[in-house]
ROMARGU-757986 format. One record per residue: residue number from 1; x negated, y, z negated of N, C-alpha, C, CB in turn. Coordinates in steps of 0.2 Angstrom, whole numbers. Last residue first. Glycine has a CB too. Layout:
N
num;n.xx;n.yy;n.zz;ca.xx;ca.yy;ca.zz;c.xx;c.yy;c.zz;cb.xx;cb.yy;cb.zz
NUM;X;Y;Z;X;Y;Z;X;Y;Z;X;Y;Z
...
END
This chain:
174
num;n.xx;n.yy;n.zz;ca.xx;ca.yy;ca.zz;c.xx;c.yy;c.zz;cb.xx;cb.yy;cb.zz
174;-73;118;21;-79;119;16;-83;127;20;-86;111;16
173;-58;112;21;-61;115;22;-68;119;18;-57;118;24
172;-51;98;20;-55;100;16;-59;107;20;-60;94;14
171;-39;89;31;-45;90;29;-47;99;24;-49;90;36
170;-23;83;24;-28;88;27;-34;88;28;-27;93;24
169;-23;62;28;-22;69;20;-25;74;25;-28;69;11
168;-8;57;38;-17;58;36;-17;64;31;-23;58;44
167;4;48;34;3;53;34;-4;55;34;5;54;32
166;-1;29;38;2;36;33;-1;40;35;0;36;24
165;3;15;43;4;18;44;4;24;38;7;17;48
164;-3;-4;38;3;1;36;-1;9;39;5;0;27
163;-4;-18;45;-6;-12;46;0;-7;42;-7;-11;55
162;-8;-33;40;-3;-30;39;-5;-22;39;2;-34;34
161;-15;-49;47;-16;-41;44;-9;-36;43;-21;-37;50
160;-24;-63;50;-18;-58;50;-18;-54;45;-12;-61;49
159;-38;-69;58;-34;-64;54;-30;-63;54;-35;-60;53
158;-40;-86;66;-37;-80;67;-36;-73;60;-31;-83;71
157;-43;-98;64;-48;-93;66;-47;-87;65;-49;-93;70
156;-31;-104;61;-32;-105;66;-39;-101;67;-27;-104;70
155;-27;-91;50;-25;-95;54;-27;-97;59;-20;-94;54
154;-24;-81;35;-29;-82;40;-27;-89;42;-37;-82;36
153;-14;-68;29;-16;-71;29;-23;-73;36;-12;-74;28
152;-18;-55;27;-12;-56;20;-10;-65;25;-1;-46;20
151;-27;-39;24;-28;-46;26;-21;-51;20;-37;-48;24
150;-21;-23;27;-22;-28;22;-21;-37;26;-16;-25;15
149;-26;-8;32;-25;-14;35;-28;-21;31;-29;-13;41
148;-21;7;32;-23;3;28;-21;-5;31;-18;5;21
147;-21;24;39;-18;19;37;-22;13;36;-14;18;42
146;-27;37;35;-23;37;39;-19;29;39;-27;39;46
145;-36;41;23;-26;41;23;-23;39;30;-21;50;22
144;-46;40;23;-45;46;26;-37;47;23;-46;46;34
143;-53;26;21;-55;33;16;-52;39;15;-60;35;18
142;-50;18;30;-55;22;32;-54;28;27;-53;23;42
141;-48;2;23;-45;11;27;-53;13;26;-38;17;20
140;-43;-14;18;-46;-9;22;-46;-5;25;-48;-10;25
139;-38;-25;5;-37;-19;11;-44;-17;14;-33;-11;9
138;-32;-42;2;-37;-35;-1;-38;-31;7;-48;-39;-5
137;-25;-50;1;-23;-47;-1;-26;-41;-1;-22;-48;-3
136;-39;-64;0;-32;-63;4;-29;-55;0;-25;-72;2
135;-54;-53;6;-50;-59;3;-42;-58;5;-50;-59;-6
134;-66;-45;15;-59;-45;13;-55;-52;11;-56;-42;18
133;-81;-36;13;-77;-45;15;-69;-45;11;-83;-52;10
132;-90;-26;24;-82;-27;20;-82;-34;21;-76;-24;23
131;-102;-13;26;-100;-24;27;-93;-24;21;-109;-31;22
130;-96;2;33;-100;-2;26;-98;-10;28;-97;0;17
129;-101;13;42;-98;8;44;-102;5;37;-99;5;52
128;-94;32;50;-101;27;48;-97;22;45;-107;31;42
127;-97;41;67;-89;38;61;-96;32;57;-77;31;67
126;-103;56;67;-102;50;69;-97;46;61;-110;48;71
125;-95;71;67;-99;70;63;-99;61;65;-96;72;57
124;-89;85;75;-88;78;77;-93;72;73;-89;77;85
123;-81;100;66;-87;95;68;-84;87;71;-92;93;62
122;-69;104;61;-73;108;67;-76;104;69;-76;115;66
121;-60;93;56;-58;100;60;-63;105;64;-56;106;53
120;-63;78;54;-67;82;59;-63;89;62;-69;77;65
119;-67;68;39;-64;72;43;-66;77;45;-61;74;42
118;-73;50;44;-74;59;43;-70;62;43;-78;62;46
117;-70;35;46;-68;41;48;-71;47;44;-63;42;48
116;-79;20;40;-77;25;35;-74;31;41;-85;28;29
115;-75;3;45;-77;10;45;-73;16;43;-78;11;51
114;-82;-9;40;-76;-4;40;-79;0;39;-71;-3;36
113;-86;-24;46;-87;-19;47;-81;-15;44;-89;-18;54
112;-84;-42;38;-84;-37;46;-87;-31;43;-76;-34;50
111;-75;-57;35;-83;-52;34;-82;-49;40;-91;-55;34
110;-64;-63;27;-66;-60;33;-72;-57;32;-62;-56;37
109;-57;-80;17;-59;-72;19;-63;-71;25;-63;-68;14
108;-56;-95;19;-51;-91;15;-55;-81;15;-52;-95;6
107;-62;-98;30;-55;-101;29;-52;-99;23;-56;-110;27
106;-67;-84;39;-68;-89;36;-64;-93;33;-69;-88;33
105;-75;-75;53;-68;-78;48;-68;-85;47;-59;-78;53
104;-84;-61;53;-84;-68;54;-77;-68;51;-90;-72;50
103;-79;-48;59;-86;-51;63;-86;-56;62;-93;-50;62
102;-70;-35;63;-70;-42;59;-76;-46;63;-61;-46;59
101;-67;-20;59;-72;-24;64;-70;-31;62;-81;-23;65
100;-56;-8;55;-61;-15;53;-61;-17;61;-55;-23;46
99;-49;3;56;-57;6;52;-60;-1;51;-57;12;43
98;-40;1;72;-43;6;66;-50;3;61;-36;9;60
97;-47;-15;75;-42;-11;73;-41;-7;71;-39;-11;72
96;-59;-26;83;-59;-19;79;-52;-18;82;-66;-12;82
95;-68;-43;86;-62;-36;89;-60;-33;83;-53;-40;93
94;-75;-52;82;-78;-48;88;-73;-42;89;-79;-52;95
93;-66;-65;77;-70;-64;77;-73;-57;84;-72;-69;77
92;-48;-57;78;-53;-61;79;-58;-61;81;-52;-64;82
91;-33;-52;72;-41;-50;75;-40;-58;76;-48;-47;70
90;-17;-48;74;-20;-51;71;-27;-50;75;-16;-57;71
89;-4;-36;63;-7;-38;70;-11;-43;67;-11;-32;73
88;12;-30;59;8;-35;58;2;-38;66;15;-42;55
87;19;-16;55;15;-20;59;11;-25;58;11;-18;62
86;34;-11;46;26;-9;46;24;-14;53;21;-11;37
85;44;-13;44;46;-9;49;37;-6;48;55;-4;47
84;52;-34;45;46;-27;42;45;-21;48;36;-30;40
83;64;-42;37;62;-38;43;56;-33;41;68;-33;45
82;63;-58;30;65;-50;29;62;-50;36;61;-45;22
81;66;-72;31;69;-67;27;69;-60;25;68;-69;22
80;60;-82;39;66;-75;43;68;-74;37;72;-77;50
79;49;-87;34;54;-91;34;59;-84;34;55;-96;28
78;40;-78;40;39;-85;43;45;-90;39;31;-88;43
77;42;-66;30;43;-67;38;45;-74;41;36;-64;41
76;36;-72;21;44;-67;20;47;-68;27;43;-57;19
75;23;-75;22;27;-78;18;35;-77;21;25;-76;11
74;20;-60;26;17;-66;28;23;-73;29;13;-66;22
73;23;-53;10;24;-52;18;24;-56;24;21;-48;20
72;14;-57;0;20;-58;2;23;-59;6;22;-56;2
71;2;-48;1;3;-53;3;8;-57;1;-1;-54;2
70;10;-34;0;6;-37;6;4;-44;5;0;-32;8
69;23;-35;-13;14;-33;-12;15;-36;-5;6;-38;-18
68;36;-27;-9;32;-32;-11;26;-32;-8;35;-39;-11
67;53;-19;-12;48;-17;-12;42;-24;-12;48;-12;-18
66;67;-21;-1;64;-22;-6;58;-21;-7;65;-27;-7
65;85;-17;4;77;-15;3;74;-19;0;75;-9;1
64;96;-26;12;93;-25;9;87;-23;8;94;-28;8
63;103;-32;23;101;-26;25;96;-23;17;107;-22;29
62;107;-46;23;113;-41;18;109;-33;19;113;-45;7
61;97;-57;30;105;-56;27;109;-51;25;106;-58;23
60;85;-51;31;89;-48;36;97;-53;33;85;-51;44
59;79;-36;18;81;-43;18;84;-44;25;86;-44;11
58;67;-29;21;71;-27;22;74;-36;25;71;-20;26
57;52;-21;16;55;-25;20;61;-25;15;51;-32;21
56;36;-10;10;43;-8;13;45;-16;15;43;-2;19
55;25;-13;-2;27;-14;8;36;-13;6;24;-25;14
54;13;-9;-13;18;-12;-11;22;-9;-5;21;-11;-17
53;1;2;-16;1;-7;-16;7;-11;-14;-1;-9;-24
52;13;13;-23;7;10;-21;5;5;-21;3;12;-23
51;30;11;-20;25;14;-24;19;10;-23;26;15;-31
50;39;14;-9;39;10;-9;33;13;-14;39;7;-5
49;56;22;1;47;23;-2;47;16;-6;46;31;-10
48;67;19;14;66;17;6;59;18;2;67;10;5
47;74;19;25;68;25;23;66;25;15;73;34;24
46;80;9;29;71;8;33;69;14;28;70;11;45
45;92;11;20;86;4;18;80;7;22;88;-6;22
44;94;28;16;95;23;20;92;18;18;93;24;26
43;99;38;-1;93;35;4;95;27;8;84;34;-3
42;108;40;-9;110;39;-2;105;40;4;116;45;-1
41;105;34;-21;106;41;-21;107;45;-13;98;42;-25
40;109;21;-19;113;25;-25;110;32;-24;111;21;-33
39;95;19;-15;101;18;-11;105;19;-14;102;12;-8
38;87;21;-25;85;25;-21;90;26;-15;79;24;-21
37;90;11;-34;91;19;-36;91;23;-30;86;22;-40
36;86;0;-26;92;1;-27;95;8;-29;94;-3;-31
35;72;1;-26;73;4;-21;81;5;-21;71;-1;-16
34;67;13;-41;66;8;-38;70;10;-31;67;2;-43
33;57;32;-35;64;27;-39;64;18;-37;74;30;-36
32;42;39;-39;47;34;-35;52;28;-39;43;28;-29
31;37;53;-40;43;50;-43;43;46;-36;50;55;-45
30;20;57;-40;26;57;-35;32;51;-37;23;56;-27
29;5;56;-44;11;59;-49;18;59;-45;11;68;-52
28;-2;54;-35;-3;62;-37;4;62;-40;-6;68;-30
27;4;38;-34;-2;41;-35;-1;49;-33;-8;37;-32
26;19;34;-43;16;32;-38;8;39;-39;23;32;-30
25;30;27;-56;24;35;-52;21;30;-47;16;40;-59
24;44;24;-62;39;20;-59;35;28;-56;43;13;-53
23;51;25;-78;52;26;-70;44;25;-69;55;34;-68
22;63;22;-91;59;20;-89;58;22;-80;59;13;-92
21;68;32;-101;72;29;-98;64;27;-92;79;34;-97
20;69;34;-120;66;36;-111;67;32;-108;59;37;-109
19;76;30;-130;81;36;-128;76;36;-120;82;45;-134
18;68;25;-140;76;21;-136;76;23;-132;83;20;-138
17;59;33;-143;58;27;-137;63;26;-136;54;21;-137
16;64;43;-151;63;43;-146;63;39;-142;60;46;-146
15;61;38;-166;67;38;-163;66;40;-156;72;43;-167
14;46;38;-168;49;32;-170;57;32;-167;48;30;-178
13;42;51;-164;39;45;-162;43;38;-163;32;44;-166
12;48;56;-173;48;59;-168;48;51;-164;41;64;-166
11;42;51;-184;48;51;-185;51;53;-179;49;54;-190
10;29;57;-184;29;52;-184;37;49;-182;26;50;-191
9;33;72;-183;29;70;-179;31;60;-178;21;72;-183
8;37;73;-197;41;76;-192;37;71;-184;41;86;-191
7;22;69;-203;29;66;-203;35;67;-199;31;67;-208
6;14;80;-198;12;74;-197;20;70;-197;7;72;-202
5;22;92;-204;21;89;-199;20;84;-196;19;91;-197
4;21;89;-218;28;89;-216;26;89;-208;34;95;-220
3;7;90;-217;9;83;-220;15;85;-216;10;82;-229
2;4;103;-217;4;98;-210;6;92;-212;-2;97;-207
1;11;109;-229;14;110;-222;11;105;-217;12;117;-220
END
């Protein structure tokens, strides 16, 4: 009897894969369709999801969504091929935006401060600060969810940054 299982099993295994149909998860398991599925299903271009690690823009010829890592973005922009509905800010030595300080800039990464937020429903717990060196593409958050500031280039001295905005998670009641 477990023989004829194993084999039902096996044979499972070998007719099935034609048949799944491949889809993309984003983190706590949340279905994201690519972005054309997602305008086939009568989702606008600005309201298009985008799965983790990847920026919302929006081709400006044909209004087009597309999904592409942050350091892309950059790039996308400065020859006007897309629109971005995230922020692009820029530091410089000595100036803080949400959770990064940027102290030094380097011709290819930043050294600074990030700072970690707490969550604060009843307490005001000081906000605490680890040395962050950030390469091209590499982020900075404050741990919390509130939003993510990815280095996506460096110019003149200057950092660029691509601020993405998110829902902040609840706090934890203990």
């Amino acid at each position: 009897m477990l023989s004829v299982l194993k084999a039902l099993f096996l044979v499972s295994i070998l007719v099935l894969p034609g048949s799944l149909i491949p889809v993309t998860f984003a983190q706590n398991s949340t279905l994201i369709l690519l972005p054309l599925k997602q305008l086939k299903n009568g989702t606008s271009p600005q309201d298009v999801k985008c799965k983790e690690g990847f920026v919302l823009v929006i081709k400006t010829s044909d209004s087009f969504p597309a999904c592409v890592k942050p350091t892309s973005v950059y790039r996308l922009l400065s020859q006007n091929w897309v629109l971005i509905h995230n922020k692009i800010i820029t530091l410089k030595g000595g100036e803080k935006d949400g959770p990064l300080l940027v102290q030094n800039i380097f011709t290819d990464h930043i050294f600074g401060l990030n700072y970690k937020a707490l969550c604060k429903p009843l307490q005001m717990p000081p906000e605490s600060s680890v040395p962050v060196t950030l390469h091209l593409g590499e982020t900075a958050n404050d741990d919390f969810g509130n939003y993510d500031l990815t280095l996506i280039k460096i110019h003149n001295g200057t950092a660029v940054l691509l601020k993405i905005a998110h829902t902040p998670k609840p706090c934890a009641l203990t």
